[in-house]
GUFI-942829 format. One record per residue (C-alpha): residue in one letter; x, y negated, z. Coordinates in steps of 0.02 Angstrom, whole numbers. Each point is the difference from the previous one (the first is absolute). Layout:
N
type->a	x->X	y->Y	z->Z
...
***
This chain:
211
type->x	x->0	y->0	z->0
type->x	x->81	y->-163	z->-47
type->x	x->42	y->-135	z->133
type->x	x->-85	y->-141	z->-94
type->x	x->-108	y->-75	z->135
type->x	x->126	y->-109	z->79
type->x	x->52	y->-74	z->-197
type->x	x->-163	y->-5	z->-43
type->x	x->-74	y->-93	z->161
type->x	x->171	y->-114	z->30
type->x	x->76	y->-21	z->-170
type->x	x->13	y->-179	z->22
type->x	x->101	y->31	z->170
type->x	x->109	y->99	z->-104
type->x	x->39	y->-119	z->-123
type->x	x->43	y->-121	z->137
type->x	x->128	y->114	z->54
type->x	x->84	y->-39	z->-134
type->x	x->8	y->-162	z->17
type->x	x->53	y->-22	z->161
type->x	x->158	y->112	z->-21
type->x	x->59	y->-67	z->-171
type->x	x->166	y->24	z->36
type->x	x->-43	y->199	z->50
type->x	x->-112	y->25	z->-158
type->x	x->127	y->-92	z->-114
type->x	x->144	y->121	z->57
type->x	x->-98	y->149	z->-27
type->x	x->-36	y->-57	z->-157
type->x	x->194	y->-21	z->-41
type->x	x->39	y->180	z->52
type->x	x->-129	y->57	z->-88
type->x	x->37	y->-68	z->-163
type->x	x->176	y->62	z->-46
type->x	x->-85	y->192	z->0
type->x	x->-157	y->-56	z->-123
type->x	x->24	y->26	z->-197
type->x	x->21	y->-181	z->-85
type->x	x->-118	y->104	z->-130
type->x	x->-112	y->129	z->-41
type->x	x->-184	y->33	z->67
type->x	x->12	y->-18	z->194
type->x	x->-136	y->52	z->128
type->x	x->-32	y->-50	z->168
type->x	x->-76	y->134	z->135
type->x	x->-93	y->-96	z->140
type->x	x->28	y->-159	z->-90
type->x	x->-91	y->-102	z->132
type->x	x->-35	y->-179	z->-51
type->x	x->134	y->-1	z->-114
type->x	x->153	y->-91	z->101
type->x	x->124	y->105	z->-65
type->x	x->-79	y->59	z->-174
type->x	x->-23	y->-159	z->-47
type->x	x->186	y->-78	z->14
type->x	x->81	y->163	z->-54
type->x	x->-85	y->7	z->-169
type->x	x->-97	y->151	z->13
type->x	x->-148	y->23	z->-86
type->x	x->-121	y->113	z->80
type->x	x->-67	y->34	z->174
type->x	x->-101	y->118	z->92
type->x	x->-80	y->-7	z->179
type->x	x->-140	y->73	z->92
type->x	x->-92	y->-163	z->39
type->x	x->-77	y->-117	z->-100
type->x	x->37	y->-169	z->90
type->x	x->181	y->26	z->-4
type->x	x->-28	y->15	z->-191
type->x	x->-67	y->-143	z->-33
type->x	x->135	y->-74	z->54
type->x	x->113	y->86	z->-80
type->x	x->-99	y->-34	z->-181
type->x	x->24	y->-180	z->54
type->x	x->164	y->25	z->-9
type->x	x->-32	y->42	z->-181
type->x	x->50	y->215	z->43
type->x	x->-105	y->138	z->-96
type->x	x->-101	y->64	z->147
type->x	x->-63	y->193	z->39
type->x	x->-100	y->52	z->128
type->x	x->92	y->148	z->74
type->x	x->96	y->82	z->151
type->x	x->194	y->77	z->-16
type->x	x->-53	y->148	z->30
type->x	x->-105	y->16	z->-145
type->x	x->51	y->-131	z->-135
type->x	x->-135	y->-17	z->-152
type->x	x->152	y->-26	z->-145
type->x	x->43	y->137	z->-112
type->x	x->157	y->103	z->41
type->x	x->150	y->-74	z->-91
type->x	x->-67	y->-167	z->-36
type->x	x->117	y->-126	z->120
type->x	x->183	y->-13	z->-21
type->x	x->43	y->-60	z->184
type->x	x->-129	y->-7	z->161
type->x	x->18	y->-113	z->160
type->x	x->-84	y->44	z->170
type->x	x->48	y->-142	z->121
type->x	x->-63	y->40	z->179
type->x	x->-142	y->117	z->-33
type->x	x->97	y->149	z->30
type->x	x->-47	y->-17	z->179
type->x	x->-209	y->-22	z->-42
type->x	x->-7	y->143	z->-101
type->x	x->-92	y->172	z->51
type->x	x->132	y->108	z->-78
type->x	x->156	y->-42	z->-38
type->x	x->63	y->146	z->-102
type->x	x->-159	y->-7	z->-105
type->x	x->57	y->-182	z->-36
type->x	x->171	y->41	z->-54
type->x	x->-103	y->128	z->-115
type->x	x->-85	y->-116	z->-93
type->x	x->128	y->-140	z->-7
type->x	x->95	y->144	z->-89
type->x	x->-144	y->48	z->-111
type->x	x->-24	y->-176	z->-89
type->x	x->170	y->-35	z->-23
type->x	x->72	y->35	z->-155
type->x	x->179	y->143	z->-5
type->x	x->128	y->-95	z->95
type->x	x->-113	y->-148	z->50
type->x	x->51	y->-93	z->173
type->x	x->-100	y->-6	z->153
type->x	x->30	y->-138	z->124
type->x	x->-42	y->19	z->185
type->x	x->-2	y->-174	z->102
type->x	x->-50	y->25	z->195
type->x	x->49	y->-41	z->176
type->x	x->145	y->132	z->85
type->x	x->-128	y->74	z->143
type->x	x->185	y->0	z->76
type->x	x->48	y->-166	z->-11
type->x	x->-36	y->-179	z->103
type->x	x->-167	y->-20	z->-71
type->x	x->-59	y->165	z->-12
type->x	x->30	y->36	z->166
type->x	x->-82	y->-173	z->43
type->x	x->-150	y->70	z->-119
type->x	x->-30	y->172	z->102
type->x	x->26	y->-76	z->164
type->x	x->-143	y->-134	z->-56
type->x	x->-104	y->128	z->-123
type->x	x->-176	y->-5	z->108
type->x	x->16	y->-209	z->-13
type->x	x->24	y->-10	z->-183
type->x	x->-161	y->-29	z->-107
type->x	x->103	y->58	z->-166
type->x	x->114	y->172	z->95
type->x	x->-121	y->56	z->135
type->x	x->-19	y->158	z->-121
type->x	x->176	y->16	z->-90
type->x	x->111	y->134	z->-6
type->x	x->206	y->-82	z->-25
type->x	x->126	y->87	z->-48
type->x	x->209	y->-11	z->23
type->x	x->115	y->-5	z->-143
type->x	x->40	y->186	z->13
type->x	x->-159	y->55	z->2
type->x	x->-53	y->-105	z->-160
type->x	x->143	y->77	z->-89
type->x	x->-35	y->160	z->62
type->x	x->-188	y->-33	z->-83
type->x	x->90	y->-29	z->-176
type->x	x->111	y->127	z->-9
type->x	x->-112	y->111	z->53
type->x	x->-122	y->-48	z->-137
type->x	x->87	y->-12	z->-153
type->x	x->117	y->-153	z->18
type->x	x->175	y->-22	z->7
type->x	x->55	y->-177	z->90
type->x	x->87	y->-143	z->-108
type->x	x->54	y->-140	z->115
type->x	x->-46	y->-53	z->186
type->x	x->-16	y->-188	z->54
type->x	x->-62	y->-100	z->141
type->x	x->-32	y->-157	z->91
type->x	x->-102	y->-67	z->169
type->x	x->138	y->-6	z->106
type->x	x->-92	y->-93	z->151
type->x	x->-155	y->22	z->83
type->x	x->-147	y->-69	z->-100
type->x	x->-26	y->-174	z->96
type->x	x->185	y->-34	z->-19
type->x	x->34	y->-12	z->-196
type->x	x->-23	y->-147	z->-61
type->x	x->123	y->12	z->-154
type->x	x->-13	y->103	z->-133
type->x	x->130	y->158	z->26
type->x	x->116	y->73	z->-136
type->x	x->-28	y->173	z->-70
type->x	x->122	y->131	z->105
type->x	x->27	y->165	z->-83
type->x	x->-17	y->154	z->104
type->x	x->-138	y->34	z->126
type->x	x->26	y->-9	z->211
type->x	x->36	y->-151	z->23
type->x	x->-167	y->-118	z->-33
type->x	x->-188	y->26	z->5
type->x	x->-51	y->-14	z->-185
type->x	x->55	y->137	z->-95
type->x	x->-22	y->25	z->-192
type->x	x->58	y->140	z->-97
type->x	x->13	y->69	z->-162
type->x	x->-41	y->171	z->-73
type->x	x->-3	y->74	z->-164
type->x	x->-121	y->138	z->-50
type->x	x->80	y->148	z->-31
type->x	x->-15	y->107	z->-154
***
């Protein structure tokens, strides 16, 4: 069952989020963007209201609730009404997919990782963007889960256990980066990409599909 109530009743609060950690969004969107395809046909899973599809140049989104994609057609994306774990696109059909902190809303995981795999073309790139469940914030997250309008009901995951996920399902890993290197309230600069994982709270990485 997809966690949609809390986008669909607070979507606004969401977007707010955004703009009162600029400097937080704007990094994420810098580590994000040396791991997405300057072309070809790109899809985003759980593409939200369209803050990082948008900026990144990819074309298509698909979410489970209808408010966040009206926002994200604002934003002038190709909207589908979908979940990850069960993605209405033909099989072979996208030649790279983004999933930027959904990983931790969906019901299953692996059958996410499926389908990502399906509708990517041989050798397309999937790129995972999500908070370490490890790190500064995600242990500031968990230990504030039950006060959170947006996480009362996520699942997050570390590093290892993401990579775990892809290997496990069909990926091999490209390329690790990073960045969040402070607790949320404290960044007020944008942060430079760091390769690697371990050391900051935004993690993106890179994965190819494998033959």
């Amino acid at each position: 069952m997809p966690k949609i109530a809390p986008f669909e009743d607070h979507h606004l609060r969401y977007e707010a989020w955004f703009e009162k950690h600029e400097a937080a969004y704007i990094s994420e969107l810098l580590a994000l963007r040396p791991f997405i395809p300057w072309q070809g046909l790109g899809l985003e899973i759980g593409v939200g209201t369209a803050r990082f599809a948008a900026p990144l140049g990819i074309q298509v989104g698909v979410d489970p609730s209808p408010a966040m994609l009206a926002h994200a057609r604002a934003r002038g994306i190709q909207v589908v009404h979908g979940t990850a774990e069960n993605l209405p696109l033909a099989s072979a059909s996208f030649d790279y997919a983004l999933n930027v902190t959904t990983i931790c809303f969906v019901d299953s995981p692996i059958q996410m990782m499926a389908e990502a795999r399906r509708i990517l073309k041989p050798g397309g790139r999937l790129v995972i963007g999500f908070i370490d469940r490890t790190s500064s914030i995600g242990e500031h997250y968990l230990a504030h889960q039950h006060e959170s309008v947006f996480y009362r009901e996520a699942t997050f995951f570390s590093a290892d256990e993401v990579e775990q996920l892809l290997l496990d399902n069909g990926f091999t890993i490209d390329a690790w980066g990073q960045t969040l290197s402070h607790p949320l309230p404290e960044i007020r600069e944008i942060e430079a990409l760091r390769p690697g994982r371990g050391q900051c709270s935004f993690v993106a990485v890179a994965a190819t599909k494998a033959n």
